[in-house]
C-alpha distance (Angstrom), angle and dihedral (degrees) to the residues before:
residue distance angle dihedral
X1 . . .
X2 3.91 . .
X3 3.48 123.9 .
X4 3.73 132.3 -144.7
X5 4.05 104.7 -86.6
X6 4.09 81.7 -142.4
X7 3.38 96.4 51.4
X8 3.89 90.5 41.5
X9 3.57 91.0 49.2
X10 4.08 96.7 41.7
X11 4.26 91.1 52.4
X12 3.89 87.5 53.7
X13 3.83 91.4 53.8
X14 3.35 92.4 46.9
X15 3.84 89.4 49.4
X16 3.66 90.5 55.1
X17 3.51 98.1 47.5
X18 3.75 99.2 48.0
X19 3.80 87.8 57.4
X20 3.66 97.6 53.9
X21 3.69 95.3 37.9
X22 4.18 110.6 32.7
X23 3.37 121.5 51.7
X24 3.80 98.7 -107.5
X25 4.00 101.7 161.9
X26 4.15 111.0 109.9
X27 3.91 106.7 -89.4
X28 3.90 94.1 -160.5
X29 3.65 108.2 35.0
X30 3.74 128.7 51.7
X31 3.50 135.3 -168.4
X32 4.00 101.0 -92.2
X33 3.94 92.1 -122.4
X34 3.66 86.0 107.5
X35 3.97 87.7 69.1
X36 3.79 92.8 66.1
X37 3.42 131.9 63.6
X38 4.44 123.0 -157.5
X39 3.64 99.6 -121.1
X40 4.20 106.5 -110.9
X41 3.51 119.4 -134.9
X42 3.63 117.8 -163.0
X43 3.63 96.1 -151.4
X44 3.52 106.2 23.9
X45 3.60 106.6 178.0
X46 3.77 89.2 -130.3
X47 4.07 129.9 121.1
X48 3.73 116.0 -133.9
X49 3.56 91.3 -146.2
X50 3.37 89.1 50.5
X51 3.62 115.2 56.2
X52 4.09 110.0 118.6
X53 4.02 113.8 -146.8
X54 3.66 87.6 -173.0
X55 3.80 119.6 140.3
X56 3.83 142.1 147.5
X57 3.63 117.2 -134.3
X58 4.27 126.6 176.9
X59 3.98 80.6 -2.5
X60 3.80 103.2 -57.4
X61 3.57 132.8 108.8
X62 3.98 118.2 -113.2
X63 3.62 127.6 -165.0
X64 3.83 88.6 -145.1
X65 3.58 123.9 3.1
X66 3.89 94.9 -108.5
X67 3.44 119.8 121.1
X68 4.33 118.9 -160.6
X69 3.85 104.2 -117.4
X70 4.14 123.7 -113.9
X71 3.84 101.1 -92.0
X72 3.93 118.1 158.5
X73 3.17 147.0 -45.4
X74 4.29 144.0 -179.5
X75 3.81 100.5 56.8
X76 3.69 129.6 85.7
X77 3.92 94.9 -113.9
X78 3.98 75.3 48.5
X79 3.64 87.0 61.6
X80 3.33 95.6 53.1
X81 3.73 104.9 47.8
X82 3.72 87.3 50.2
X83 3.41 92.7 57.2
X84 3.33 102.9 52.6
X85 3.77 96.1 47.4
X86 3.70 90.9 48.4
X87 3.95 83.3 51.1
X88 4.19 90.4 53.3
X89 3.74 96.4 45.6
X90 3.82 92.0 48.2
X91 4.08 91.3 52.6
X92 3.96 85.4 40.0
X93 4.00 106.2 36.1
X94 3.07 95.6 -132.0
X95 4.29 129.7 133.1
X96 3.84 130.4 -91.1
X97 3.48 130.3 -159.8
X98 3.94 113.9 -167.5
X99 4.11 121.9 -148.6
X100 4.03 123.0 -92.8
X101 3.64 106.1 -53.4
X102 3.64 93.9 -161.2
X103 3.80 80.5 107.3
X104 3.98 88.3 71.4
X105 3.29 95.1 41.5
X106 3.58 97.0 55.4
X107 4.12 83.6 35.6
X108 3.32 127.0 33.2
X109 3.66 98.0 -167.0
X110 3.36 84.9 64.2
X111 3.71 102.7 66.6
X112 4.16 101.1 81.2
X113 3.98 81.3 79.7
X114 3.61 84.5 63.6
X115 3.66 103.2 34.2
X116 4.05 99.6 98.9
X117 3.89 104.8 133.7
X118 3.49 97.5 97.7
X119 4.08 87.7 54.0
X120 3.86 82.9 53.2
X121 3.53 119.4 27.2
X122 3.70 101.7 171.5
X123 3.64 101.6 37.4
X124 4.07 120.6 122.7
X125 3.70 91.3 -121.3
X126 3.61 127.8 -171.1
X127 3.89 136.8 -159.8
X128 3.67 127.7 -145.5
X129 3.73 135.9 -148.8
X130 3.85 134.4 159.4
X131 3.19 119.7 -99.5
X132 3.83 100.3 -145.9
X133 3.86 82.3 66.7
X134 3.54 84.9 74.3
X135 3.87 83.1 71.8
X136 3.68 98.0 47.5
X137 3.94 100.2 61.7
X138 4.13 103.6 -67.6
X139 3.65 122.2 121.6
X140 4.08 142.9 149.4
X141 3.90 88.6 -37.7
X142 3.90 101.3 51.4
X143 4.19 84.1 44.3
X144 3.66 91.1 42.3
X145 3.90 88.5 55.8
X146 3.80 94.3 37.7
X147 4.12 80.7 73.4
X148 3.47 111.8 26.4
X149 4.19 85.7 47.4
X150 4.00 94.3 65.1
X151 3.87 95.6 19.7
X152 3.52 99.2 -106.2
X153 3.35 136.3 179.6
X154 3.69 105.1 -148.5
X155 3.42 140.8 -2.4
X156 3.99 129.9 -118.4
X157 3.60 114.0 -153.9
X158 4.12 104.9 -157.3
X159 4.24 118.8 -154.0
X160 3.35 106.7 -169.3
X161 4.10 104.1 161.9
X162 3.65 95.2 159.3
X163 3.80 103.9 52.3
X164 4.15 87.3 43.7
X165 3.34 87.9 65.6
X166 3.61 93.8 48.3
X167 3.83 89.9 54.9
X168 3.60 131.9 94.6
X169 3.65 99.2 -109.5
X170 3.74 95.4 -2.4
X171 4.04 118.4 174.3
X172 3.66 99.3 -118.0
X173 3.88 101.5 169.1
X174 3.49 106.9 114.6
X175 3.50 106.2 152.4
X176 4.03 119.8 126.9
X177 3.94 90.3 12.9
X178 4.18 94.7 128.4
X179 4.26 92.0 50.9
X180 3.51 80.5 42.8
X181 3.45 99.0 58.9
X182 3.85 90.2 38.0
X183 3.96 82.6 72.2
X184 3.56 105.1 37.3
X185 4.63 99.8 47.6
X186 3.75 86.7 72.0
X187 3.29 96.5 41.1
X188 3.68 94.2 62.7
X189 3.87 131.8 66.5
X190 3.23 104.6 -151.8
X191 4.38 122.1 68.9
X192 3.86 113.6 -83.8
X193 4.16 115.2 -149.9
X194 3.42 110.1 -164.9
X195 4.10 102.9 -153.3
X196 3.99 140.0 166.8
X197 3.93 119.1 -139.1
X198 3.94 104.4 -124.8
X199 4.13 103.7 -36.3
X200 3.38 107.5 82.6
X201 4.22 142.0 -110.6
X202 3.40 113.5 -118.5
X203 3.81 136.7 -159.5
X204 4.03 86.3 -94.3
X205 3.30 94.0 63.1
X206 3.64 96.7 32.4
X207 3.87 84.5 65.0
X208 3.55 100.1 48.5
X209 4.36 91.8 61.2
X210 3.50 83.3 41.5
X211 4.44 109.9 144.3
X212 3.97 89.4 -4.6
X213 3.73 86.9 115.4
X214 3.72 100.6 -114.0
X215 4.26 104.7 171.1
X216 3.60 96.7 -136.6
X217 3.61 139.3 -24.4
X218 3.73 123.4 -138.1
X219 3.92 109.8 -150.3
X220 4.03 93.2 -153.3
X221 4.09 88.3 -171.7
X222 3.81 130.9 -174.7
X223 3.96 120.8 -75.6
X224 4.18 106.8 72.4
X225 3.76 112.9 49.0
X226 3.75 128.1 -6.6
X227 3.86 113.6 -153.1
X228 3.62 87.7 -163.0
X229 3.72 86.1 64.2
X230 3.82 87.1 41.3
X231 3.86 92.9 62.0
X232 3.63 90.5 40.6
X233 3.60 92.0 67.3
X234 3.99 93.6 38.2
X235 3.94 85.5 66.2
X236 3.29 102.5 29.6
X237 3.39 124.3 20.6
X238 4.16 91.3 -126.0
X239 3.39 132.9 38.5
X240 4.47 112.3 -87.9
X241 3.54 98.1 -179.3
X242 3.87 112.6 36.4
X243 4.06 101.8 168.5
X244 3.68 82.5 65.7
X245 3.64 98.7 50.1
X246 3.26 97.7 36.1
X247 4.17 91.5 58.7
X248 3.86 127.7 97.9
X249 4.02 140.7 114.4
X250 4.10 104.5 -92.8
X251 3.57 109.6 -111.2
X252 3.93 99.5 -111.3
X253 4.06 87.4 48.2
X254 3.84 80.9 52.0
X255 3.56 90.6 51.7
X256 3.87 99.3 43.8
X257 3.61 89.1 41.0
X258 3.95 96.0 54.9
X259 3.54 94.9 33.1
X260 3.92 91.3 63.6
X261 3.48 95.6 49.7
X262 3.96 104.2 39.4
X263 4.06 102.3 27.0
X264 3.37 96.5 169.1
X265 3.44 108.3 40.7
X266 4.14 109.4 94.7
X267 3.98 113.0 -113.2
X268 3.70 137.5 -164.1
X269 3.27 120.5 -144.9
X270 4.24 116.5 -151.6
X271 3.62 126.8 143.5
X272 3.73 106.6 112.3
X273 3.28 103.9 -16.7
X274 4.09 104.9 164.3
X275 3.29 110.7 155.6
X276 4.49 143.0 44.9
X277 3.83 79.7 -120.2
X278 3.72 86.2 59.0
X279 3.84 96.0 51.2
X280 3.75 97.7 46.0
X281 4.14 89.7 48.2
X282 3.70 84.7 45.2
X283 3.90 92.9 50.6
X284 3.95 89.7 50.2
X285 4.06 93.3 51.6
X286 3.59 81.5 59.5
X287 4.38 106.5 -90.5
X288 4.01 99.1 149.8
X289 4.38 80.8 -157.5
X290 4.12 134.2 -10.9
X291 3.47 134.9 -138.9
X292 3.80 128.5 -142.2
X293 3.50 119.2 -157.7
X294 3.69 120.1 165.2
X295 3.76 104.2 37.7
X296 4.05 87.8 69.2
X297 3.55 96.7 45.5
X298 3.60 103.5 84.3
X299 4.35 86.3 37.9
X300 3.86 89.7 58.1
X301 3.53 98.2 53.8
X302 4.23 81.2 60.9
X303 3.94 104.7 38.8
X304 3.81 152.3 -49.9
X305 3.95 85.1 -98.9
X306 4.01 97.5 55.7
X307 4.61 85.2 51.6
X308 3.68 83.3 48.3
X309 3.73 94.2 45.2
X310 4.21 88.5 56.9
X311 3.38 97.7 39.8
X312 3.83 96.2 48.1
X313 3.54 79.5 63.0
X314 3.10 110.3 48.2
X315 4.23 84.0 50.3
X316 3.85 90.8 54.2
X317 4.19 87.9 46.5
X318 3.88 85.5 51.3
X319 3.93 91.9 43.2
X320 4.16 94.1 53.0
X321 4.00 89.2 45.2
X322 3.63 90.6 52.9
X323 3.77 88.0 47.7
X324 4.24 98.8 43.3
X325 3.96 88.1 48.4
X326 4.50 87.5 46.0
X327 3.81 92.7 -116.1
X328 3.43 102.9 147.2
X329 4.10 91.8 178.2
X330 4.16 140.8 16.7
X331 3.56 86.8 -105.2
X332 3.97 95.1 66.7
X333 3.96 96.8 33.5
X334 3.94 81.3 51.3
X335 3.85 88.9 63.2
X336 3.67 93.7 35.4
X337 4.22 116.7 123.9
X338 3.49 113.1 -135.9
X339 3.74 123.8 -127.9
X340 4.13 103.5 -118.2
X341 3.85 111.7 -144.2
C-alpha cells in the first residue's frame, strides 16, 4: 500500500521536531547501566595514548566501535541532518545508519535525503526498513533496492510494534513476521539486522530468529528515547497514556537477555546510550558496537563539525574508561566482568 509522499514526509518532520523540542526520553525507566559499575584499577598498566578503539563490525573496519543512530530521512531538514552525520562519520570512521527508507521506495523523489555515500565513501553504512512492511506487500526486491539504491552496506530491519500503534495510521500487523523472516535472510545477499527503535528485544524474541542467519541484532532497549512518547506528542501535544510510553526492556537487560540466547551473533547496543562510560559498560555486557541517536540530532541540524564535536567526546570518554579499568584494547574490555552495585 502507498502512502501519501506529503503525509510521509509531514510525520517525519514532526518526528524530528518532537525530539529536539519535547522531552521524549522515558522519565521512569532507565537503561540499567547505572546498576554496574567498570571495575577501577588504580594502576592499570594501560597508556592513555595508547588505548586502540579499533574494531571490525558486519566486515568493515571502524575507528571506534560507535555506530550514528537511524534518524530521518525524506524532508529537506532530512537532507540536511543526513548530511552532516554522513560528513562526521566519514572524518571519524565510524558507522551510519539512515532513517526508514520506505519513504523512497514509495517516492522516488524522496531518495536525495538518503543519498549520502558519495559524502562518505568508506563508511559501514546501513539501510533501514520496517519490518511490518514485510506484511503489506514488500519482499527480497523492495529490500534488495533499499541497499543497492543508496549503496549500502547492510540493511537494518526496524520492529517497532509499540510505537505503530501509537501512530496515526500506524501498521500494526505483525503477525507471522519471524517465519517470515526465516524465508526472506537467505534470500538476500546483503546482511539483515533485525533491530527495535528504543523498547527493547528480549530473550523471547531473541529465540524465535534464532539460526535464521540474521547479521546482527541491535537490542535498542528502554532508557534514551521512547517513540511511544514521540508519537504521543505528535498527536497530542502531551503524553495521554503514560504506562504505555513509559514501557520497554532496559537496554543492558536487552543485552544480557539476547546475549544468552544468541552468543554468537554480533549485537548493538543503543537505547540511551549518553556517555563513553556507557559504550565501554555496553561493550563488556557483550554489545560488539553502539549507536547514539538523539544526542546528534539537534548538532546535525547545525553542521558536520558540531556531530563531530559530540562524538569526539564521547570517543575520548570511552578511551579514559578503557584506560581507568587497564583495558588497553576492545578485545579485553569485551571480556571484562562488571562490578554489580
Amino acid at each position: 500500500m502507498l502512502t501519501d509522499m506529503t503525509d510521509s514526509v509531514g510525520r517525519k518532520l514532526k518526528h524530528v521536531e518532537a525530539c529536539l523540542h519535547y522531552p521524549v526520553e522515558y522519565q521512569t525507566r532507565t537503561t540499567g547501566f547505572e546498576a554496574y559499575d567498570l571495575p577501577y584499577r588504580a594502576l592499570p598498566g594501560t597508556d592513555l595514548a595508547r588505548i586502540d578503539t579499533r574494531t571490525n563490525f558486519l566486515g568493515k573496519d571502524l575507528a571506534a566501535p560507535l555506530l550514528i543512530g537511524a534518524m530521518t530521512g525524506g524532508a529537506e531538514l532530512s537532507a540536511v541532518i543526513n548530511r552532516n552525520l554522513a560528513l562526521a562519520a566519514q572524518e571519524l570512521g565510524v558507522g551510519l545508519m539512515l532513517g526508514s527508507q520506505r519513504v523512497m521506495l514509495e517516492h522516488p523523489e524522496a531518495r536525495r535525503s538518503f543519498t549520502v555515500r558519495p559524502l562518505a565513501p568508506d563508511v559501514l553504512l546501513i539501510g533501514n526498513l520496517g519490518v511490518a512492511q514485510l506484511n503489506r506487500g514488500y519482499g527480497v526486491g523492495e529490500v534488495r533496492r533499499a541497499v543497492e539504491s543508496i549503496e549500502a552496506d547492510a540493511l537494518a530491519l526496524h520492529t517497532n510494534p509499540l510505537q505503530e500503534a501509537l501512530q496515526q495510521g500506524g501498521d500494526t500487523d505483525f503477525r507471522g513476521l519471524a517465519e517470515t523472516l526465516a524465508e526472506l535472510v537467505p534470500q538476500v545477499p546483503y546482511p539483515l539486522v533485525l533491530k527495535e527503535v528504543g523498547h527493547g528485544i528480549g530473550a523471547e524474541v531473541a529465540e524465535s530468529v534464532k539460526g535464521i542467519g540474521l547479521a546482527a541484532l541491535d537490542v535498542a532497549g528502554a532508557g534514551g528515547t521512547s517513540w511511544a512518547r514521540v508519537e504521543e506528542f505528535v498527536n497530542y501535544g502531551e503524553v495521554r497514556h503514560p504506562e504505555l510510553a513509559e514501557w520497554g526492556i532496559p537496554t543492558a537487560t536487552a543485552l544480557e537477555q539476547v546475549r544468552a540466547v544468541l552468543p554468537e551473533v554480533p549485537l548493538v547496543a543503543s537505547g540511551g546510550i549518553r556517555s563513553g562510560v556507557d559504550v565501554a559498560k555496553a561493550l563488556a555486557l557483550g554489545a560488539g558496537v553502539v549507536a547514539i541517536a538523539r544526542p546528534l540530532l539537534k548538532p546535525a541540524t547545525e553542521s558536520a563539525e558540531a556531530v563531530i564535536a559530540v562524538l569526539e567526546r564521547f570517543v575520548w570518554e570511552l578511551k579514559v574508561a578503557m584506560h581507568g579499568a587497564g583495558m588497553a584494547d576492545l578485545v579485553a574490555l569485551r571480556a571484562l566482568e562488571l562490578v554489580k552495585r
